[in-house]
C-alpha positions in Angstrom: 4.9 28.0 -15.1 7.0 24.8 -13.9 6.6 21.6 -15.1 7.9 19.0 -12.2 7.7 15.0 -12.5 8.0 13.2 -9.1 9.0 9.9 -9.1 8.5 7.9 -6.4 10.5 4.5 -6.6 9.6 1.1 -6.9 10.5 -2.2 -8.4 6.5 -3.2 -8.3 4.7 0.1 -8.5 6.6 3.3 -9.3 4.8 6.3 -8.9 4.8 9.0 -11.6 2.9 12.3 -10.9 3.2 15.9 -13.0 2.0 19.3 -12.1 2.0 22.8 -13.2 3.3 25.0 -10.6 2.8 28.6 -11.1 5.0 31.4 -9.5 2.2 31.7 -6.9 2.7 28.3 -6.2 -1.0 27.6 -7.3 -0.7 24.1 -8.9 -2.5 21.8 -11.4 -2.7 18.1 -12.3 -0.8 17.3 -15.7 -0.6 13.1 -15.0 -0.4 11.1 -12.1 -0.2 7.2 -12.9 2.1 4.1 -11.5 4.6 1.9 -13.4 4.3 -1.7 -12.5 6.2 -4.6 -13.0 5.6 -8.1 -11.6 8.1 -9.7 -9.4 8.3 -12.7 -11.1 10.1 -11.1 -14.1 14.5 -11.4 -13.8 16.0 -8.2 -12.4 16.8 -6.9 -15.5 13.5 -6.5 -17.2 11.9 -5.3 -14.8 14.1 -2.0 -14.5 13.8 -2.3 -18.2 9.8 -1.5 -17.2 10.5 1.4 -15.0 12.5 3.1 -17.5 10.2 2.7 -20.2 7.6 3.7 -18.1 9.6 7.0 -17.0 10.9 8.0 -20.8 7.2 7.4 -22.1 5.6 10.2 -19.5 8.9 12.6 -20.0 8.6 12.0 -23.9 4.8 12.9 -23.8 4.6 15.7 -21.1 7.9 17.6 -21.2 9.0 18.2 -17.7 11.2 21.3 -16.9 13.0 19.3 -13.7 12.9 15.7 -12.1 11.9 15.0 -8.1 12.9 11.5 -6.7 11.8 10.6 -3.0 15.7 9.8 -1.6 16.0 6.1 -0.2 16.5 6.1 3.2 16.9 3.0 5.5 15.0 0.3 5.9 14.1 -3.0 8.1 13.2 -4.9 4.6 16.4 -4.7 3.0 15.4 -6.1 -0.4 12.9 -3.4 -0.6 15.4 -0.5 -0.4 17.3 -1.9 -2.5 14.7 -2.4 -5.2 13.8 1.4 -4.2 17.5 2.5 -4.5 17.5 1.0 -7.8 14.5 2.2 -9.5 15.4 5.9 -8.0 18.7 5.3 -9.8 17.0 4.6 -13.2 15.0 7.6 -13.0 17.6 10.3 -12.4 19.0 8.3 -15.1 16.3 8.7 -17.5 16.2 12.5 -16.2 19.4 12.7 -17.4 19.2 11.2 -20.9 16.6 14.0 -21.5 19.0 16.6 -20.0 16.2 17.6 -16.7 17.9 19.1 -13.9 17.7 16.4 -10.5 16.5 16.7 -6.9 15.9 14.3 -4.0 13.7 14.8 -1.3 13.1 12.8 2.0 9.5 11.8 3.4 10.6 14.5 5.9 11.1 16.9 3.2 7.9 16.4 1.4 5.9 16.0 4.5 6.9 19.4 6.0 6.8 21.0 2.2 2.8 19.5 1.8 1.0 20.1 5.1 3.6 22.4 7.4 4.7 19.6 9.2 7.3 16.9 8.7 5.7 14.7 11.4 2.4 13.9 8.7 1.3 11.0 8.2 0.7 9.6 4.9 -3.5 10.5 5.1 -3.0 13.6 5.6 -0.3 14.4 3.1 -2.3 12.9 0.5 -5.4 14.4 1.5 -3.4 18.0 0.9 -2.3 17.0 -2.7 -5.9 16.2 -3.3 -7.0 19.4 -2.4 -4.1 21.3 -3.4 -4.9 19.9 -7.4 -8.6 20.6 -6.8 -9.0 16.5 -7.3 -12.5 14.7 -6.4 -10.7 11.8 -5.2 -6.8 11.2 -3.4 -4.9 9.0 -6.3 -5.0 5.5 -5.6 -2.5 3.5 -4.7 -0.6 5.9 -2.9 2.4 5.6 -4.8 0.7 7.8 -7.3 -0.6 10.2 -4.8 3.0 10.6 -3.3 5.0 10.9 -6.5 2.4 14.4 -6.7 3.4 15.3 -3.3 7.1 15.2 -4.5 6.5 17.3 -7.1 5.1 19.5 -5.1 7.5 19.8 -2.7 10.4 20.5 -4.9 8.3 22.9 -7.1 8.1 25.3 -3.6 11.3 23.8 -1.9 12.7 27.3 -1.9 10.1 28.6 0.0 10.2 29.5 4.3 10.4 27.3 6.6 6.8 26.9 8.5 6.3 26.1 12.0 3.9 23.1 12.5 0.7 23.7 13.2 -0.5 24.1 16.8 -2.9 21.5 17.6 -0.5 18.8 15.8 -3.0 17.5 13.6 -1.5 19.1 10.4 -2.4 21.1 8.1 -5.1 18.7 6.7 -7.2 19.6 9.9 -6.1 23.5 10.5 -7.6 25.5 7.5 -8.8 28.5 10.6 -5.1 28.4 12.1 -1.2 28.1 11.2 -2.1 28.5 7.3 1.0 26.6 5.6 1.9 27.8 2.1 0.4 24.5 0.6 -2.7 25.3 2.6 -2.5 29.1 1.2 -1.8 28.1 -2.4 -4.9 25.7 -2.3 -7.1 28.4 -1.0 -5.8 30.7 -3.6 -5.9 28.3 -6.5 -9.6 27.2 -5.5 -11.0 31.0 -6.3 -9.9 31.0 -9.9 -10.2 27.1 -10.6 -13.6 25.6 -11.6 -15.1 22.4 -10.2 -12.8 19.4 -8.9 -11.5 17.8 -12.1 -11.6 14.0 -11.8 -7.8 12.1 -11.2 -9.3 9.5 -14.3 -9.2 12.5 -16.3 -5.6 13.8 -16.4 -3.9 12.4 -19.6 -1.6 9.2 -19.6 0.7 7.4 -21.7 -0.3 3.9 -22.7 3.0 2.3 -20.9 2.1 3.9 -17.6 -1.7 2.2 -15.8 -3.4 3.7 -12.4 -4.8 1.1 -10.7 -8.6 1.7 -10.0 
């Protein structure tokens, strides 16, 4: 069983998701939650936040490896470089506790969770809902994303898959173009019991999903 925490990075809200990925690539919920600082606070302290945030859910969960959504370009610069910097205070945390690294583009993930690297954001978080057997898709979406990333990297090694036909994803093609996410869900529905609530995955105290 691997134990992967995503991180996807933010000055404001920092998403923090961790799942249990078996070799199947069946998966379950260990925490999802978002690390938030307010933008009034100096620069400082408020990556002071995201690192706390980060050590507190590696401390209490014990990840094998850390995912971090790699910045890419942006029209807003301030906001890629708050992203640039809270993805470099995570692979630094990663480091303190000695957890191998990875980054992973939206491309990446997208094409990892539904089969197709064009998704949009609906429909890849629809797929980690139903891949974790959740009642609901994590709110905000920086939590439901940081679960995607894990994801992703937890089954990066596995073959690439063609998108699906009809172009809608895979979060509207269960009879057709089965993606391995779509596959492991199926698989991990069978011996799983009812959807387990998102509210009731465990979380440190420094970390808060918004409702």
């Amino acid at each position: 069983m691997l134990r992967v925490i995503g991180i996807d990075p933010g000055l404001t809200r920092c998403g923090v998701g961790i799942v249990d990925v078996a070799p199947n690539r069946s998966a379950s919920l260990v925490h999802v939650g978002v690390i938030r600082s307010a933008p009034e606070l100096p620069l400082e302290q408020r990556l002071l936040t995201v690192a706390a945030g980060i050590r507190a859910a590696v401390e209490t969960f014990s990840p094998h490896v850390l995912a971090v959504e790699r910045v890419f370009a942006q029209h807003n610069a301030s906001t890629v470089i708050g992203t640039a910097q809270a993805s470099g205070i995570a692979l630094l945390v990663g480091a303190e506790f000695g957890l191998p690294a990875a980054l992973h583009t939206p491309t990446e993930v997208k094409a990892a969770i539904t089969g197709h690297g064009g998704a949009d954001k609906k429909q890849v978080q629809a797929m980690v809902a139903r891949i974790l057997r959740l009642s609901e898709i994590p709110k905000p979406a920086d939590a439901a994303d940081a679960l995607a990333l894990a994801l992703c990297h937890a089954w990066r090694g596995a073959p690439a898959v063609p998108a699906v036909a009809n172009g809608t994803g895979a979060a509207g093609a269960m009879g057709s173009g089965e993606t391995p996410a779509m596959k492991a869900w199926r698989e991990a529905e069978r011996a799983a019991g009812p959807p387990r609530s998102v509210q009731s995955a465990r979380r440190p105290a420094s970390l808060r999903v918004a409702p």
